[in-house]
KOLFI-196803 format. One line per field, with one value per residue (C-alpha): x, y, z; chain; residue in three letters. Coordinates in Angstrom, 1 decimal, padded with zeros to 4 digits. Layout:
N
east = [X; ...]
north = [Y; ...]
up = [Z; ...]
kette = [A; ...]
rest = [ALA; ...]
END
This chain:
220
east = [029.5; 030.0; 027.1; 024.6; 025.4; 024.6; 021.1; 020.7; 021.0; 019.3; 016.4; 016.0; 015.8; 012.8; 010.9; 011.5; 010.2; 007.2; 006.3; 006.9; 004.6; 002.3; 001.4; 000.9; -001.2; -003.0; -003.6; -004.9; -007.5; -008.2; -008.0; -011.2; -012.9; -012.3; -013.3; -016.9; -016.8; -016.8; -018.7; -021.9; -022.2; -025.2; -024.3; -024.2; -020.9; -019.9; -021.1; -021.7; -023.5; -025.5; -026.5; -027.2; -027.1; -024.1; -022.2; -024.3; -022.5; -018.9; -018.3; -019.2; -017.5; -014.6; -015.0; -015.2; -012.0; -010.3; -011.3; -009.7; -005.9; -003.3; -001.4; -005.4; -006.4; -002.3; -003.5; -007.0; -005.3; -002.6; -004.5; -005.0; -001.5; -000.3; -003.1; -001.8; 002.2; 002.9; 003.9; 002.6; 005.8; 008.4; 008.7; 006.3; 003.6; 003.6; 002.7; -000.7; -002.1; -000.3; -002.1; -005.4; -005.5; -004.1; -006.5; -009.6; -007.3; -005.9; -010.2; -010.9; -007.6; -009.1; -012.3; -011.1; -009.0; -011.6; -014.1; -011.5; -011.7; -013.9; -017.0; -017.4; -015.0; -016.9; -019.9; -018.3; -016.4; -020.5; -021.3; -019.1; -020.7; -017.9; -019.0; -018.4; -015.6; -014.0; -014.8; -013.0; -009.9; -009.3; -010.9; -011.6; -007.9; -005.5; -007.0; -006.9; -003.3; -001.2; -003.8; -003.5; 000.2; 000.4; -001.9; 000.1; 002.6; 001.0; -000.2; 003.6; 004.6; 001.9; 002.9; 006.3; 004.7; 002.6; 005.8; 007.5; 004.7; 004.7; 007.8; 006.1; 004.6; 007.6; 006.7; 010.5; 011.9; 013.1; 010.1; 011.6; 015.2; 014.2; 011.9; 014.3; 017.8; 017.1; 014.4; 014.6; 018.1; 018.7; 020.3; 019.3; 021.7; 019.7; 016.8; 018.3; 019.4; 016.0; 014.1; 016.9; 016.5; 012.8; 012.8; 015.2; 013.0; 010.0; 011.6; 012.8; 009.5; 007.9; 010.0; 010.0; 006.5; 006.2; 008.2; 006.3; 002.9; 003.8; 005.7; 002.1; 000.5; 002.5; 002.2; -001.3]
north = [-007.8; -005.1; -006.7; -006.8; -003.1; -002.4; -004.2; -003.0; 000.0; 000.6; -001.7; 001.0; 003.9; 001.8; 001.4; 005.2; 006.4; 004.3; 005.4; 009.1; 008.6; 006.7; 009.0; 012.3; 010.4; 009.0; 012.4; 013.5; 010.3; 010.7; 014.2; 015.0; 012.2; 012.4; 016.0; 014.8; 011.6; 014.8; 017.4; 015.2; 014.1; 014.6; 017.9; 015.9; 014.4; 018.2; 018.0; 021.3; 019.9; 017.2; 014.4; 011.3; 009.2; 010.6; 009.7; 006.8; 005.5; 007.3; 005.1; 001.9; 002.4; 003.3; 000.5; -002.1; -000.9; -001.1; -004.8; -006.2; -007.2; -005.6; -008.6; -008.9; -005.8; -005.5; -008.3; -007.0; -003.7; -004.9; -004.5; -001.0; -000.3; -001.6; 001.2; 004.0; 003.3; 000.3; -002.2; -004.4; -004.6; -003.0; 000.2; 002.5; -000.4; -000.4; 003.1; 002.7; -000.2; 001.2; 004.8; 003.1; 000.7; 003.5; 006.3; 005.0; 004.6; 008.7; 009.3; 008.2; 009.4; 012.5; 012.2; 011.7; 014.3; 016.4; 015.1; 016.3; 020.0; 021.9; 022.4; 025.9; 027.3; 026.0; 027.6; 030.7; 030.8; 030.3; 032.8; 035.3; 034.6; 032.2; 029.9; 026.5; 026.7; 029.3; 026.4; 023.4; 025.7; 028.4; 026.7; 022.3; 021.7; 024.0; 023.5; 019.4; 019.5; 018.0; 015.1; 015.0; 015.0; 012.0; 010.1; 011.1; 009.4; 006.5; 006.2; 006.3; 003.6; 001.1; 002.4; 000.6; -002.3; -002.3; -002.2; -004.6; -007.3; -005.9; -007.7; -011.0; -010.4; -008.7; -004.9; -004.1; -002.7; -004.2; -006.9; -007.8; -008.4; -010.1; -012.5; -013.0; -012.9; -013.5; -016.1; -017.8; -018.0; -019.1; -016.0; -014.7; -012.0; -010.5; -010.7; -009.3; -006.5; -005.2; -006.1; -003.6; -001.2; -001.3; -000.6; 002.1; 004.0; 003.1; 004.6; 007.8; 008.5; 007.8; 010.6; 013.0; 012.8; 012.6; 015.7; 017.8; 017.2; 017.9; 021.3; 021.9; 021.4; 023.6; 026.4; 026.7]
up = [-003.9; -006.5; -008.6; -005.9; -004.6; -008.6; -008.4; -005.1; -005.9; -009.5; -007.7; -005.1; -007.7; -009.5; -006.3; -005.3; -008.8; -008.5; -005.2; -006.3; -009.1; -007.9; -004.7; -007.1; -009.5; -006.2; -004.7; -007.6; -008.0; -004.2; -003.0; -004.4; -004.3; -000.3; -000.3; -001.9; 000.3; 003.1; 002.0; 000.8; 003.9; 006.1; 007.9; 011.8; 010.3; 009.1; 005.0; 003.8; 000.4; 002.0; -000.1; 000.6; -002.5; -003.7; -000.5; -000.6; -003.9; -003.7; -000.8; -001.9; -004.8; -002.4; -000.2; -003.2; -004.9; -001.6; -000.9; -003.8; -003.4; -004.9; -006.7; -008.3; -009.0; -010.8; -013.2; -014.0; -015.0; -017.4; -020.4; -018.9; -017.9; -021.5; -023.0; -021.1; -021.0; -023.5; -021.7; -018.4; -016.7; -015.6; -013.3; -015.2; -016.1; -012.2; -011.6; -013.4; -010.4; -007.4; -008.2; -008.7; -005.6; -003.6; -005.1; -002.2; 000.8; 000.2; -000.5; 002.9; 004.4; 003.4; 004.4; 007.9; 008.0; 007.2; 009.9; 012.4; 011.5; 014.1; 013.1; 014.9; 012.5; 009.5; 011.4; 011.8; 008.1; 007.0; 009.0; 007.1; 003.6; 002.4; -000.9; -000.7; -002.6; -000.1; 002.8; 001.4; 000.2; 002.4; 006.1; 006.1; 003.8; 005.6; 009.3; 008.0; 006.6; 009.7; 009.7; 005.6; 005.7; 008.6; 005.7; 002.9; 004.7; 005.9; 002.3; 000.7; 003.2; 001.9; -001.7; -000.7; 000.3; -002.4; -004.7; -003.1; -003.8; -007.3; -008.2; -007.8; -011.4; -013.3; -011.6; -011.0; -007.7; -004.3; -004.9; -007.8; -006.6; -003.8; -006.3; -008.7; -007.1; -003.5; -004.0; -007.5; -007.7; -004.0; -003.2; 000.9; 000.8; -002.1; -000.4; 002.9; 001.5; -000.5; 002.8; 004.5; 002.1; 002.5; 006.3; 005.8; 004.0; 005.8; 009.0; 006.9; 005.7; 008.5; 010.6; 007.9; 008.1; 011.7; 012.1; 009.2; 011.0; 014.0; 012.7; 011.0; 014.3; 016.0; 013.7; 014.2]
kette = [A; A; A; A; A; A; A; A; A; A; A; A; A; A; A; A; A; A; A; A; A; A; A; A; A; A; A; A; A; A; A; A; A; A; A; A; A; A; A; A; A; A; A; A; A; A; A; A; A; A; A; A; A; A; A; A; A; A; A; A; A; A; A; A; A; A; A; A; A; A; A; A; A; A; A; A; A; A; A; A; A; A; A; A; A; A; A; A; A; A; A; A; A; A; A; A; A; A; A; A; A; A; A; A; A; A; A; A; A; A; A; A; A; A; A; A; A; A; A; A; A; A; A; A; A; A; A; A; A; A; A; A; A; A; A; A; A; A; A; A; A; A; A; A; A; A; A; A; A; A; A; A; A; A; A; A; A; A; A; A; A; A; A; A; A; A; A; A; A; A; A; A; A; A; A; A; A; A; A; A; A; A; A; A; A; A; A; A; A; A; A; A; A; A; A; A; A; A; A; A; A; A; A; A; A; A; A; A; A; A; A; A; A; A; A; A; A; A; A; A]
rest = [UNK; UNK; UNK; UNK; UNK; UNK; UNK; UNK; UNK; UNK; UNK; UNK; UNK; UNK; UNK; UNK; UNK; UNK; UNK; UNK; UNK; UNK; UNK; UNK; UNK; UNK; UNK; UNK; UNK; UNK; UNK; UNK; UNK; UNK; UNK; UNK; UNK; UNK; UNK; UNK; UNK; UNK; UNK; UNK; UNK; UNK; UNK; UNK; UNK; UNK; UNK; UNK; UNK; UNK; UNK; UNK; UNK; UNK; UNK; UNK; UNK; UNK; UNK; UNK; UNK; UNK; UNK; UNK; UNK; UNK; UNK; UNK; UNK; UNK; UNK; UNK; UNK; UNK; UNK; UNK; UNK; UNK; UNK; UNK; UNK; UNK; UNK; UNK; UNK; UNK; UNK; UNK; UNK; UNK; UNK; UNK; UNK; UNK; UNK; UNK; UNK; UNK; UNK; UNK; UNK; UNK; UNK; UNK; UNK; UNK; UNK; UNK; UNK; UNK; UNK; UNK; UNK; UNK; UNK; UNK; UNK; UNK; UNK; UNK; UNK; UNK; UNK; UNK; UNK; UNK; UNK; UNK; UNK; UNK; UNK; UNK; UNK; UNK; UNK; UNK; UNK; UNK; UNK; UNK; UNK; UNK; UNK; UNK; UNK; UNK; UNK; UNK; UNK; UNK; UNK; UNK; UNK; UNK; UNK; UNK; UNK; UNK; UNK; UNK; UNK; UNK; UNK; UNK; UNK; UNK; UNK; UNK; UNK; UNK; UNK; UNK; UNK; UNK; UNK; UNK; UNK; UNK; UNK; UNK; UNK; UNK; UNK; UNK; UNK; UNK; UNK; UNK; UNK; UNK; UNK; UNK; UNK; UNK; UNK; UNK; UNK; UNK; UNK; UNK; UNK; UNK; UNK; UNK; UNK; UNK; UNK; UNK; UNK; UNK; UNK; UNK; UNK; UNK; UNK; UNK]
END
């Protein structure tokens, strides 16, 4: 019992350190690749910097890196992952494809978010002489943010499961208890518990995020 609280355990640290990781290195990929998805687009769907060939090829490119599967795209990047960090396995070889295959769902998390912002108060922040610059920062970002923080979240929960199905190729984690104790070695209990711990902190995120939109909403 002892021994599988200890796996349990240090496999629940791996998967929380990849998911941390992973989601900055995501935003970062994403966030302003979604802002361009946005604000090239024709002005009907509220671009401020129409242009249409741009948009054209940022979302195809989008669209094709978010059709592959994960488990695929994790073995096409291994020689990447063992550039960047050394190895291709383990928790931080991990990182590398979960920030990449996640990187076009945050873009056009993004990009929704800002399609929701009112267009009257880009009008009016136009109106005023604001630069571009002045419009994605100071108007379409903060009036998106309780949209961009209920993607966030939705984003960190498919990080999880992304994660998860990581272990099936040495990634570390819950996936990779469940794989190797639970499954290989005949072992439900192991597997029980990682698929436990998993919906536990599905659910937590999920509220935590729940609640922190909704607080953002309502501070408005």
């Amino acid at each position: 019992m002892n021994q599988m609280m200890n796996l349990v355990l240090k496999a629940t640290g791996e998967t929380l350190v990849m998911v941390f990781f992973s989601t900055i290195f995501s935003l970062i990929l994403g966030l302003p690749l979604g802002v361009l998805l946005h604000v090239t687009s024709s002005e009907e769907q509220g671009g401020i910097i129409p242009k249409p060939l741009l948009n054209s090829v940022l979302g195809r490119i989008v669209n094709v890196l978010r059709s592959f599967p994960f488990i695929i795209l994790m073995i096409i990047l291994i020689p990447l992952s063992r550039l960047i960090v050394g190895t291709s396995i383990g928790t931080k070889a991990t990182i590398v494809p979960l920030s990449i295959a996640a990187a076009p769902f945050v873009a056009r998390i993004i990009e929704s978010a800002l399609k929701e912002v009112d267009p009257g108060v880009v009008q009016a922040a136009k109106a005023m002489g604001s630069t571009n610059a002045q419009i994605i920062f100071k108007v379409l970002l903060p009036e998106a943010m309780p949209s961009l923080v209920s993607g966030i979240t939705l984003t960190i929960i498919n990080l999880i499961g992304y994660s998860a199905m990581a272990g099936a190729i040495g990634g570390g984690g819950l996936g990779d208890l469940a794989i190797r104790y639970g499954y290989q070695r005949f072992r439900p209990s192991y597997m029980v518990a990682a698929v436990l711990v998993i919906l536990v902190l599905v659910e937590v995120i999920q509220i935590v995020g729940n609640k922190l939109s909704a607080r953002l909403l309502a501070s408005r």
